[in-house]
Structures are given as C-alpha cells and as structure tokens.
N, C-alpha and C positions, 0 to 999 in steps of 0.2 A: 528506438523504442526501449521501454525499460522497464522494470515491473514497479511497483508503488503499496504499499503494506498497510491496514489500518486496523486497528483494536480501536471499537467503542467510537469508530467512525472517527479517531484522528490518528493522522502519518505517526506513522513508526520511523522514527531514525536509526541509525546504526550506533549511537551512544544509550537507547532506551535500553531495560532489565525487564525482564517478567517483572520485579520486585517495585522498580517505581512506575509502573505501570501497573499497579497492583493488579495483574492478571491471578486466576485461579486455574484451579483443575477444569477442564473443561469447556475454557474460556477459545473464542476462536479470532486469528485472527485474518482477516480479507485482503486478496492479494489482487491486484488489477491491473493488467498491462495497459500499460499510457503510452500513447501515441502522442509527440507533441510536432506540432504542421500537419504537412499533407497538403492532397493537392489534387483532382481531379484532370485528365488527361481527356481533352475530346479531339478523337479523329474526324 
C-alpha cells in the first residue's frame, strides 16, 4: 500500500512545486492510502 496526494482533486507527483501548482496560503492538500488488489479469505 502507499499513500497518494491530490490538490484541486489531481495527483500530486514528486516533480510538482507549490509554485506550479499554483497553491496559496491555506490551500489543502488530500492524502489517501491506496490499496491496490486485495482479496478476501473464506474459511
């Protein structure tokens, strides 16, 4: 699993800046742990 980042409801990469993301004071940005699979186990 891994966490996943978004301003303005798009992914944030590790190349973006406040700056060209033109974020402000105040501005928030949404962190969300992503699960990707999974599987359900019945005994």
């Amino acid at each position: 699993a891994s966490l996943k980042f978004l301003f303005d409801g798009q992914r944030i990469n590790d190349k973006d800046t406040p700056k060209n993301l033109e974020m402000e004071n105040g501005d928030v940005i949404e962190v969300y742990h992503e699960q990707v699979g999974g599987a359900v186990m019945l005994l």
